[in-house]
C-alpha positions in Angstrom: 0.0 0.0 0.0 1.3 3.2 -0.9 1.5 6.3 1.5 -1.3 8.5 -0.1 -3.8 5.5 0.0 -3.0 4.6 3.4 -3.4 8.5 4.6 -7.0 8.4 2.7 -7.8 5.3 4.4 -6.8 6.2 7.8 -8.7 9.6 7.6 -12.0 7.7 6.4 -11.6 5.2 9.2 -11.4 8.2 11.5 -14.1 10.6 10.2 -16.8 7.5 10.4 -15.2 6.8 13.7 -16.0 10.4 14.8 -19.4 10.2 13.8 -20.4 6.9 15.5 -18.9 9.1 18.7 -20.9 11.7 17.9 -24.5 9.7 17.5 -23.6 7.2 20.8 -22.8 10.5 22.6 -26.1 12.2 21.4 -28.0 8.9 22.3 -26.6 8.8 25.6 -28.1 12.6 26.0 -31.1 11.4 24.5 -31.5 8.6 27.2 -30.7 10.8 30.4 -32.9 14.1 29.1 -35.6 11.2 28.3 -36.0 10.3 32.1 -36.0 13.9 33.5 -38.7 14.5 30.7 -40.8 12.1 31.9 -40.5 13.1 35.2 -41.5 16.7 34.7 -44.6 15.2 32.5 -47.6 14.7 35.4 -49.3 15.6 38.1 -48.3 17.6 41.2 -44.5 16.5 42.4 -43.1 17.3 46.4 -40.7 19.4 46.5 -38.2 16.6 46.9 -38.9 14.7 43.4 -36.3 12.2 42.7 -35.6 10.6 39.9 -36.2 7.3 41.1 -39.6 7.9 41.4 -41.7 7.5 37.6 -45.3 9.5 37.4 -48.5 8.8 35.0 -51.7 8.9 35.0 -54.5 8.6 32.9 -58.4 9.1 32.8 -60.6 6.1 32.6 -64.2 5.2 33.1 -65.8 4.3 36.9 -66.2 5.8 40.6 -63.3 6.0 42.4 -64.1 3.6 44.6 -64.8 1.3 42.4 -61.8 1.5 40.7 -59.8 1.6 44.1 -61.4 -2.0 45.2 -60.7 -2.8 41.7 -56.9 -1.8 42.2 -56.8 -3.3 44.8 -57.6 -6.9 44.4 -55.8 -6.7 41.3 -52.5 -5.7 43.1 -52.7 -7.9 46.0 -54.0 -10.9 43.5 -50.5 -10.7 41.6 -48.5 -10.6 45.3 -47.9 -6.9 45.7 -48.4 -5.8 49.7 -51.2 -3.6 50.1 -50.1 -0.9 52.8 -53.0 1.5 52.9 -56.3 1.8 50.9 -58.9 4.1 50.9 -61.4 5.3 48.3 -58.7 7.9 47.0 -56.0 6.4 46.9 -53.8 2.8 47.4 -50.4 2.6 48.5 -48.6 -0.4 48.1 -44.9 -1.9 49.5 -42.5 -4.7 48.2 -43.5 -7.6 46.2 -44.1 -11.0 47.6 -41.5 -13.2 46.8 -43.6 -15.6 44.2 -44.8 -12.3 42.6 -43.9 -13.5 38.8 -46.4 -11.3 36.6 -46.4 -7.9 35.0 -46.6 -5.3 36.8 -45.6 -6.7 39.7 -42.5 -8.2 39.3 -41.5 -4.7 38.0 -42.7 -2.6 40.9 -41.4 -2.1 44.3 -43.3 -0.1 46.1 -45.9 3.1 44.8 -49.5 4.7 45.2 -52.5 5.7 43.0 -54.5 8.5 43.6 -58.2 8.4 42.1 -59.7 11.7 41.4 -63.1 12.2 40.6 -63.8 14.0 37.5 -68.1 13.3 37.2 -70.0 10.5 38.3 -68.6 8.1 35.6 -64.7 9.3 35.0 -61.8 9.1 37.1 -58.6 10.0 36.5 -55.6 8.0 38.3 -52.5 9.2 39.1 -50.1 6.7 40.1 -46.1 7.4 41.1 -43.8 4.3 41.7 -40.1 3.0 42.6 -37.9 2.5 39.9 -34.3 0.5 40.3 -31.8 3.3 39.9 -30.1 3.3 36.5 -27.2 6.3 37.3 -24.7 3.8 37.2 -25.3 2.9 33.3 -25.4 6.5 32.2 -22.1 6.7 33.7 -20.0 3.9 32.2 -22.0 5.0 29.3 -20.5 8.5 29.9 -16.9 6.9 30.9 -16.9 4.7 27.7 -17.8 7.5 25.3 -14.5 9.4 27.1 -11.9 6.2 26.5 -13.6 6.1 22.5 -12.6 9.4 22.0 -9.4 9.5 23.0 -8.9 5.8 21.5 -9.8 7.9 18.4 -7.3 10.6 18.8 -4.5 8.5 20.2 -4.8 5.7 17.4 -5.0 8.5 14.8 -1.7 10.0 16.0 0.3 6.5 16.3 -0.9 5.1 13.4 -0.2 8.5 11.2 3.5 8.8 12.8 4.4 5.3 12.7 2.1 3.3 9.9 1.3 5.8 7.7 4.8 7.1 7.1 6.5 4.2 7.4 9.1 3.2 4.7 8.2 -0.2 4.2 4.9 -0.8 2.3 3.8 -3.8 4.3 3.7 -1.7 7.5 1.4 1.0 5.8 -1.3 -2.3 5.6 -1.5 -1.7 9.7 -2.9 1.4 8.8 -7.0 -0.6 9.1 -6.1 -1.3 12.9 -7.4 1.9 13.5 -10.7 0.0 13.3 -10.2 -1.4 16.4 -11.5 1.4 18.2 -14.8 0.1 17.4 -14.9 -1.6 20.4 -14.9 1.6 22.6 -17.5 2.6 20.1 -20.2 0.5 20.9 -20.7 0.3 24.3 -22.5 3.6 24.9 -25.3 2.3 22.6 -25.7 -0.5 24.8 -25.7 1.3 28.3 -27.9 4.0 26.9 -30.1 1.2 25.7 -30.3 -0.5 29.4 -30.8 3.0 31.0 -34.0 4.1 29.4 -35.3 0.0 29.2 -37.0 -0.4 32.9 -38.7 2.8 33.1 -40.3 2.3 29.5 -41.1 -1.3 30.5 -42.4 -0.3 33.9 -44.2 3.1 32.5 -46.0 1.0 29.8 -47.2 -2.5 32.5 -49.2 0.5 34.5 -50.3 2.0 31.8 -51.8 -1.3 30.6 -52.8 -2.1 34.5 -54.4 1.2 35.3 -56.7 1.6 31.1 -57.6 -2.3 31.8 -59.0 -1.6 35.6 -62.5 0.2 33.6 -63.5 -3.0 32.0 -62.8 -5.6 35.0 -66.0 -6.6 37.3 -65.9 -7.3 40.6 
């Protein structure tokens, strides 16, 4: 391989390099903003919101009682502990441990609020736990730092030593520089994981709190 064709080669290995960087960094963003979105999205928050807490709600036929027994039974039926129920609201602890369904086995502990709107609507607000997922935004974070200097480092070593190197075999060396791919990936990956349980959890209680309208006691 001659010098100019290994120069054009390294510099096209390091421009798409630069933009997978670019897109896994923006995705990371994309994952954290995401979570402090939904956060900001419903209902009235304390003072003290964390982000370990998810909110929703969502306005469905029945009284509020109704739909509190309803909750209720529901709840308790898939092994969650009830800790408190009233009319207006159910709060409810840990999971028993043979808890195995949907969206039990995803929630730790939580309360719903049932607001009257007329005789036959109710809106329910509902706040639970979450597992804290800081930790893979941060070797997300941490891995997007090593790929970019991987990036710059390789670029320089392989320019200085492959690149203008006098023997034409060397030059070949120059497609190492592909190997920073593996520093690449990972922030897809942990931005992937980060946003996962909250979606997954957000859309069970969705699906547990529209279906409690057409259940019958």
């Amino acid at each position: 391989m001659d010098a100019d064709t290994a120069n054009l080669a390294l510099n096209i290995i390091a421009v798409a390099a630069i933009v997978v960087w670019v897109f896994g960094l923006r995705f990371l963003m994309l994952s954290v903003r995401s979570e402090k979105n939904q956060d900001a999205e419903e209902t009235t928050r304390d003072a003290a919101t964390s982000r370990n807490l998810l909110y929703g709600s969502a306005e469905i036929e029945g009284a509020a009682a109704e739909l509190s027994q309803r909750a209720t039974a529901m709840l308790a039926e898939k092994g969650v502990r009830i800790t408190e129920r009233t009319d207006e609201r159910v709060v409810f602890g840990a999971e028993a441990e043979n808890a195995a369904e949907q969206p039990a086995r995803l929630v730790f502990s939580g309360q719903m609020r049932f607001v009257p709107l007329t005789a036959e609507t109710t809106r329910v607000h509902y706040v639970l736990s979450v597992p804290s997922m800081r930790i893979l935004s941060v070797l997300g974070f941490v891995c997007q730092a090593l790929g970019l200097a991987a990036i710059i480092v390789g670029y320089v070593v392989i320019r200085q030593f492959v690149v203008d190197s006098d023997n034409p075999a060397v030059r070949w060396q120059t497609f190492q520089m592909m190997q920073v791919v593996h520093l690449l990936w990972p922030p897809f990956l942990f931005g992937f994981l980060h946003r996962r349980p909250r979606r997954a959890m957000r859309a069970a209680f969705d699906t547990f709190v529209h279906n409690l309208q057409f259940l019958h006691d």
